[in-house]
C-alpha positions in Angstrom: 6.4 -14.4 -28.9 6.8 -13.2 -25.4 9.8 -10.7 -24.9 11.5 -10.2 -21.2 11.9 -6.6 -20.7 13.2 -7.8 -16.7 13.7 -11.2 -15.8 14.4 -12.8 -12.4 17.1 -14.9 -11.2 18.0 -17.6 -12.7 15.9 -21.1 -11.9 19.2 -22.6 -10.7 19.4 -20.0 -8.3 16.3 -20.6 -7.0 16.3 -24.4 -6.8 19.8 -24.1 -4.8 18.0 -21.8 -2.6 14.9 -24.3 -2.1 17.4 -27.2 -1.6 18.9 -25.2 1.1 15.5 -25.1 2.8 14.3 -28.6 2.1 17.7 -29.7 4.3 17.1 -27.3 7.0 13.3 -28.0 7.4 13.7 -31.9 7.4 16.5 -31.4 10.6 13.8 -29.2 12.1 10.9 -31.1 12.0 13.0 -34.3 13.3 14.3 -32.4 16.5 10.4 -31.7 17.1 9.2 -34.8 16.7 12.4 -36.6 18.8 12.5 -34.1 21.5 9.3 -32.3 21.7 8.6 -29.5 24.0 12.8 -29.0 24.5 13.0 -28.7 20.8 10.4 -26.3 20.5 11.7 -24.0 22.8 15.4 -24.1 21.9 14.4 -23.0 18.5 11.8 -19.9 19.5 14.2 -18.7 21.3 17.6 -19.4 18.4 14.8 -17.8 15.7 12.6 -15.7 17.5 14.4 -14.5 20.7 11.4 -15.9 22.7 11.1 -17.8 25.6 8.5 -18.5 28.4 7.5 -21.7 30.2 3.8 -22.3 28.8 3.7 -20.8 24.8 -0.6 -20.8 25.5 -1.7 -17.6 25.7 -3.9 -16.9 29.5 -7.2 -15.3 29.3 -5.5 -12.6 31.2 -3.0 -12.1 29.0 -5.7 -12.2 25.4 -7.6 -9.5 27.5 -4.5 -7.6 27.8 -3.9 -7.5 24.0 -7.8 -6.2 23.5 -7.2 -3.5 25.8 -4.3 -1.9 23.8 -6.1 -1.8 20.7 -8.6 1.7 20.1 -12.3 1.0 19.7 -12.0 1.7 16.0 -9.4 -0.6 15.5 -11.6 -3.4 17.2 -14.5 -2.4 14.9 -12.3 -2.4 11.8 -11.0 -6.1 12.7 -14.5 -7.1 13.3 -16.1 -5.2 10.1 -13.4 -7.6 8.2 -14.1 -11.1 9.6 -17.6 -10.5 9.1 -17.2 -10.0 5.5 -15.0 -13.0 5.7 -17.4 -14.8 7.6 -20.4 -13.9 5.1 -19.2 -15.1 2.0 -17.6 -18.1 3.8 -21.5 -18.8 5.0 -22.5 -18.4 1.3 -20.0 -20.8 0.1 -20.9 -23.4 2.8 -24.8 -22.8 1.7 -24.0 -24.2 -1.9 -22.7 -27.2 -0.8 -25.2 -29.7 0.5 -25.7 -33.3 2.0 -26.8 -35.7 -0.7 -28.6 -39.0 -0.5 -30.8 -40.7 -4.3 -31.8 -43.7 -5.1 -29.5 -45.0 -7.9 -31.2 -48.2 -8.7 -34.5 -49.7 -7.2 -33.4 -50.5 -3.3 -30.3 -49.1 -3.6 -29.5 -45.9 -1.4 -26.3 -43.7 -2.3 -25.3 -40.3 -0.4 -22.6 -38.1 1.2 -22.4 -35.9 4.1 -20.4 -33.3 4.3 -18.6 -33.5 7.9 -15.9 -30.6 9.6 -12.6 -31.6 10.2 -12.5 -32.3 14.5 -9.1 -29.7 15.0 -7.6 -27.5 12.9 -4.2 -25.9 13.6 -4.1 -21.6 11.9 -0.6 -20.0 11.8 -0.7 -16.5 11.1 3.0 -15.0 10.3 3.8 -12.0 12.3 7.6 -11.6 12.0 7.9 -8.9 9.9 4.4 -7.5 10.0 1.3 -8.1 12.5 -0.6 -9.9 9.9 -3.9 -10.2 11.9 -5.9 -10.8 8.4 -4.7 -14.1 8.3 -6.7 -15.2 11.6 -9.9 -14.1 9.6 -9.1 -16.1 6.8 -8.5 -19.4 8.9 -10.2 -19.1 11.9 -13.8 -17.6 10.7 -14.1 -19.6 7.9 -12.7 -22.9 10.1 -16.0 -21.3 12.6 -18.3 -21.3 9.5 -17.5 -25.1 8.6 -17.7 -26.2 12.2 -14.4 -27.3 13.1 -15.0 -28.5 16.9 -11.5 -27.0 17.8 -9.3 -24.9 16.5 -5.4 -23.7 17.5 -3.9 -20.8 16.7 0.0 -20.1 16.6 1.6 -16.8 15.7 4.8 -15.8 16.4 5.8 -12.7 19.0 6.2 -9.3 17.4 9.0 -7.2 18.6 9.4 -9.1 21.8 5.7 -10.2 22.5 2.4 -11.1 21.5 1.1 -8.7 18.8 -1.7 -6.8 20.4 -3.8 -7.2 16.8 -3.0 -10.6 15.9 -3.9 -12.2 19.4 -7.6 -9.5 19.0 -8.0 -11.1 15.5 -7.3 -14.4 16.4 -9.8 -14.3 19.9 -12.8 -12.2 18.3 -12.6 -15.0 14.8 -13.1 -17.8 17.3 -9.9 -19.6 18.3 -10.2 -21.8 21.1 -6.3 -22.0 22.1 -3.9 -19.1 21.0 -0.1 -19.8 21.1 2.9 -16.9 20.8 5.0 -19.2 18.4 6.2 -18.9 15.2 8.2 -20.5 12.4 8.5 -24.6 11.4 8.3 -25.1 15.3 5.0 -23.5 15.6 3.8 -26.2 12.6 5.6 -28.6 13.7 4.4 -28.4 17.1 0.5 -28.1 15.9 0.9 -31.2 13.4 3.1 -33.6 15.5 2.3 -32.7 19.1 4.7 -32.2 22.1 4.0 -32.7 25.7 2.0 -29.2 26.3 0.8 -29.1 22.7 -2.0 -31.4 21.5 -1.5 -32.7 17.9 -4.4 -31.0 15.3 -5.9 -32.8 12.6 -5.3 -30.3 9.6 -2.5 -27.4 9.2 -3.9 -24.0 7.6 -2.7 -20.6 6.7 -0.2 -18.8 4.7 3.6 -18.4 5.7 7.5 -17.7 4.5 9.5 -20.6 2.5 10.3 -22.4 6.0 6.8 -22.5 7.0 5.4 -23.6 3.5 8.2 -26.3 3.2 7.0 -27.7 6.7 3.8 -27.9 5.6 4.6 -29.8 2.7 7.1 -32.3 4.6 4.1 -32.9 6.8 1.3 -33.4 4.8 0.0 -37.1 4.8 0.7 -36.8 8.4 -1.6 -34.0 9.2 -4.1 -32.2 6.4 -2.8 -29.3 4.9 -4.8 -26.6 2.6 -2.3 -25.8 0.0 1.2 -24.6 -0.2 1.0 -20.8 0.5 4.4 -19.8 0.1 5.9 -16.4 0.0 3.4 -14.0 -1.6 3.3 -13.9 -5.8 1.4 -11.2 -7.2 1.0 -10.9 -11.4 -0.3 -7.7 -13.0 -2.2 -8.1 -16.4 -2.5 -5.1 -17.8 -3.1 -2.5 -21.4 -2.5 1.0 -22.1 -6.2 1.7 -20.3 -3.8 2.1 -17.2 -0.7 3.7 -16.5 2.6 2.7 -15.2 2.2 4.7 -11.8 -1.0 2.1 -10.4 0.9 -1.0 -12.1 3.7 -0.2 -10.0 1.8 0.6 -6.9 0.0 -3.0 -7.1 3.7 -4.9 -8.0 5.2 -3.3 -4.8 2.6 -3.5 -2.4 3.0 -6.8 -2.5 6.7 -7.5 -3.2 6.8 -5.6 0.2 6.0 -9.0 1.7 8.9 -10.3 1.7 12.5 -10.6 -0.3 11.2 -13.9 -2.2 8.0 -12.4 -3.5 7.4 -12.5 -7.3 6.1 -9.5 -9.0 5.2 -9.9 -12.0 3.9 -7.4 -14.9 2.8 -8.7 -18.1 1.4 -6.3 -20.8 1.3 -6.0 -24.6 2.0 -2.4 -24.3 6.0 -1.3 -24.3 5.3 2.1 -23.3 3.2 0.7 -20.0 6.1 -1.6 -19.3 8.4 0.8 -19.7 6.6 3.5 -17.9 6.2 0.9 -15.1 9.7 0.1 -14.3 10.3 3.8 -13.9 7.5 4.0 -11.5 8.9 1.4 -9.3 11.8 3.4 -9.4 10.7 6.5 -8.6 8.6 4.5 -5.7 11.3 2.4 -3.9 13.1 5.9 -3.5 10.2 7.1 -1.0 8.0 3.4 0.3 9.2 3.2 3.5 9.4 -0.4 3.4 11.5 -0.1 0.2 14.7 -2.1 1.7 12.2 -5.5 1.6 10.1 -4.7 -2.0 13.7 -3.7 -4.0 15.5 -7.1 -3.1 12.2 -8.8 -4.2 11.9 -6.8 -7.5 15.2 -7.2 -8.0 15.6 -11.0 -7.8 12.1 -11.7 -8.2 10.2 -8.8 -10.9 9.8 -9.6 -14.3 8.0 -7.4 -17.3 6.9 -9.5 -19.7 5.6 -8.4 -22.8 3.3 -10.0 -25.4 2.0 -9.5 -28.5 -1.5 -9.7 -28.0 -4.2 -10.5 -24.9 -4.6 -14.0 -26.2 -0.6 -14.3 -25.6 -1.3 -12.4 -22.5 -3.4 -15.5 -21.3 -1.0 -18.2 -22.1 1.9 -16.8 -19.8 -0.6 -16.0 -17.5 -2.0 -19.7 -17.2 2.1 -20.6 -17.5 3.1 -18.4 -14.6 -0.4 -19.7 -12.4 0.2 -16.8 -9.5 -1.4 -16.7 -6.4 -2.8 -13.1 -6.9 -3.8 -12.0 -10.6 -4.9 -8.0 -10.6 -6.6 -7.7 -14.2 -7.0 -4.3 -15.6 -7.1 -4.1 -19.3 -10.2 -3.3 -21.6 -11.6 -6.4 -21.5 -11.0 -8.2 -18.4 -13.8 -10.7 -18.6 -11.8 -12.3 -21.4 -9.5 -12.8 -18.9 -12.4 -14.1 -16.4 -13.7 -16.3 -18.5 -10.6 -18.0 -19.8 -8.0 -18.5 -17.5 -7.4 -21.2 -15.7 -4.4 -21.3 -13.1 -4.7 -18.9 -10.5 -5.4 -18.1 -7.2 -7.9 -15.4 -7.2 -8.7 -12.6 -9.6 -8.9 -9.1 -9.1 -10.9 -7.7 -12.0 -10.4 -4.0 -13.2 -8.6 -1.2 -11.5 -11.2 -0.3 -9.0 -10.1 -3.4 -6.7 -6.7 -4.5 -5.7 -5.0 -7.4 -4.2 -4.6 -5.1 -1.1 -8.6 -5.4 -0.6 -8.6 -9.2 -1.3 -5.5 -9.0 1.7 -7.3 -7.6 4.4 -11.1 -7.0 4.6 -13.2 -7.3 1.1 -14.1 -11.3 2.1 -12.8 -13.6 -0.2 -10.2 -15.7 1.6 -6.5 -14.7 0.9 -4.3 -17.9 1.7 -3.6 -19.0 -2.0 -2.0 -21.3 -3.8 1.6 -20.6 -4.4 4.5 -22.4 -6.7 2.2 -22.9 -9.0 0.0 -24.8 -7.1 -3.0 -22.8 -8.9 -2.6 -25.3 -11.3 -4.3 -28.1 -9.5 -6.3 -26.4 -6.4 -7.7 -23.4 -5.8 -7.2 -21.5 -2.4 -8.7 -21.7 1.0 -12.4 -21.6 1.4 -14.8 -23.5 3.9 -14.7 -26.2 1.8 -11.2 -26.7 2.6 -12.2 -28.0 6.2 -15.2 -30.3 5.1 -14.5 -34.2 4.4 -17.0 -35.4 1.9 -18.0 -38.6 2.9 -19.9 -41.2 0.7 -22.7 -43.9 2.5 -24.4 -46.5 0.7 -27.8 -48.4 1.9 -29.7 -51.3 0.0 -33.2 -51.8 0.6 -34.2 -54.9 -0.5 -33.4 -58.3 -1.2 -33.6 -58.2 -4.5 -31.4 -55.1 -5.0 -28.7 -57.3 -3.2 -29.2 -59.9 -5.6 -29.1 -58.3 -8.3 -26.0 -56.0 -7.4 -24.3 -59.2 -5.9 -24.2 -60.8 -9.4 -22.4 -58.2 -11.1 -19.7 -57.7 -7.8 -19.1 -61.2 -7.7 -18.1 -61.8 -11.5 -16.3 -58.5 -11.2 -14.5 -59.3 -8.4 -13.6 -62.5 -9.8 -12.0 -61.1 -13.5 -10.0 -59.5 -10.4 -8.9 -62.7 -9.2 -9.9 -61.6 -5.5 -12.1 -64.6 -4.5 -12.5 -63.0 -1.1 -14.0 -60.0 -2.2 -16.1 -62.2 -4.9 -17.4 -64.2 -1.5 -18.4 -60.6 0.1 -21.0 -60.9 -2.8 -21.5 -64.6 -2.6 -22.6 -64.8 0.9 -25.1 -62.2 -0.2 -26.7 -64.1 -3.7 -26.9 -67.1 -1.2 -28.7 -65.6 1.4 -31.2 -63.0 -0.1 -30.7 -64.4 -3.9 -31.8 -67.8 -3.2 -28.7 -68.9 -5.1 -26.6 -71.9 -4.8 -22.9 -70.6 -5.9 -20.1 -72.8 -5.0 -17.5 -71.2 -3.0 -14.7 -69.4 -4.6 -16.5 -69.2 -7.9 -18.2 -66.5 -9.7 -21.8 -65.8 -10.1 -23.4 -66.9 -13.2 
């Protein structure tokens, strides 16, 4: 049986604290949606400390941003997105249009079409995260979304010079300086200078995510990415120093973040929470990563792999970094995650920024039903039907109209009658069923 050698808060704790933001989202999104453009603005500048009279970013301005950036940092942004951009093409290439003859005369297909306008927040409070545009925006490009928004908020008093480069060179056709449930809000709802979108992507903190969520059916959304959750599945092939490294690199996220170790060896769990330890005391953005290990780390340890797996598929994280002796057992039998990162050579860090599988995930256990972002995410697929003949009509009439009947909708049943009558030759009374 599992055994907690750390645990995190307690659940009550944490669904007070959800509550909280529930209430506070739901007020938000109201204002937006009541007062628009006046709502927007008050809260940039109560949250963010930002305000201008047009959020849109001018050409002038994008250009501005490109020139603060080195050439190598320009090349490093575009060697990512077109990593991003080539798997997201080999994705798209194995999905395809279909269209086969089910019966004789009777045609059946589906097209996959792009969404018409997608709305990409990248968060940029506390970090520039320019990866985030690649994720959206490129892989948007790749499924042919027509147009796509972009909102991030300012950094230290302004557009972030990387974000806004990330967000022109992936493709964005409108780039806003806006963050938070505002920036969401604004995208899915519309205001008077902000045209509605069709579909919300990208990842964000517990306000943003929580927006999402109150808004879906509304607008699209591609999953609830909340605050960053990272689990570590690891043996004694490892040791406690690179464990600790890959807990903290991404509890450093943010104060909310779960990290997560599970192992079947004591001394590795052991050796681990001395790392982190030893780590806080020099990471210089230790102040962030100790609240979340604090409140949010757990070591669990099990008995065996095979228990390994089972609080694994229990805890469903977003990120899962493998590194054990047999991590294709872990591969191949899983089932809740968001993506895998198999054996010490790769890290979540890669996955993050610039290896090319997409890193907005499914969070709060959302891996249990949906996988994360990918260029599938922004495709509709949508069924067609044809018949050929008369005959087929007949013949598929027949059945629809008894069916229809055992129903007790005669008007559908009539849908089919009007057809038997016309192309069957047959003589059904109306309101009855076919014989």
């Amino acid at each position: 049986m599992a055994r907690w050698l750390k645990s995190s808060i307690a659940a009550a704790q944490k669904a007070e604290a959800d509550a909280r933001v529930r209430a506070t989202v739901e007020g938000l999104l109201d204002d937006i949606a009541k007062r628009g453009d006046a709502a927007v603005r008050e809260l940039s500048v109560k949250f963010d400390g930002w305000d201008r009279a047009d959020y849109r970013l001018t050409d002038a301005e994008i250009r501005d941003c490109l020139s603060q950036l080195s050439a190598r940092d320009l090349d490093d942004i575009r060697f990512a997105q077109e990593q991003v951009r080539n798997f997201a093409q080999h994705q798209k290439a194995a999905l395809r249009d279909i269209e086969v003859e089910t019966l004789p005369g009777v045609v059946l297909g589906h097209k996959n079409i792009p969404v018409n306008s997608v709305g990409c927040y990248v968060p940029g409070g506390k970090y520039p995260l320019l990866a985030s545009a690649h994720m959206s925006v490129v892989t948007a490009k790749v499924a042919g979304v027509k147009r796509i928004v972009t909102c991030a908020p300012p950094y230290q008093g302004r557009p972030a010079p990387a974000i806004v480069a990330a967000q022109h060179l992936a493709g964005a056709d409108v780039i806003y300086c806006l963050g938070g449930v505002q920036a969401v809000g604004a995208m899915a709802l519309g205001t008077q200078s902000i045209q509605a979108v069709d579909m919300l992507v990208g990842p964000g903190n517990a306000y943003v995510a929580e927006a999402k969520r109150q808004l879906f059916g509304r607008v699209g959304i591609d999953l609830f990415a909340g605050p960053t959750e990272t689990l570590v599945i690891a043996d004694d092939t490892v040791d406690g120093e690179i464990c600790a490294t890959d807990l903290l690199g991404q509890a450093e996220h943010g104060p909310t973040s779960p990290a997560i170790l599970l192992t079947d060896s004591e001394k590795l769990a052991r050796d681990t929470m001395r790392e982190v330890e030893r780590l806080l005391a020099i990471l210089p953005t230790a102040e962030i990563a100790a609240k979340a290990w604090a409140d949010y780390g757990e070591v669990i340890l099990c008995a065996d792999k095979a228990e390994m797996l089972k609080e694994a598929d229990r805890i469903a994280s977003e990120h899962v970094q493998v590194m054990t002796a047999d991590d294709d057992f872990f591969l191949n039998n899983m089932t809740n995650y968001g993506a895998l990162f198999l054996g010490p050579r790769t890290n979540v860090s890669y996955g993050d920024k610039v290896i090319g599988t997409n890193h907005t995930l499914p969070t709060l256990g959302a891996a249990r039903y949906t996988g994360g972002l990918w260029v599938g995410k922004f495709l509709k697929t949508c069924t067609y039907q044809r018949v050929l003949t008369d005959e087929a009509s007949a013949m598929v009439g027949a059945y629809c109209s008894r069916l229809c009947m055992l129903e007790g909708f005669v008007g559908h049943a009539e849908q089919a009658n009007i057809r038997l009558r016309r192309y069957g030759g047959r003589n059904i009374p109306y309101g009855t069923a076919a014989p």
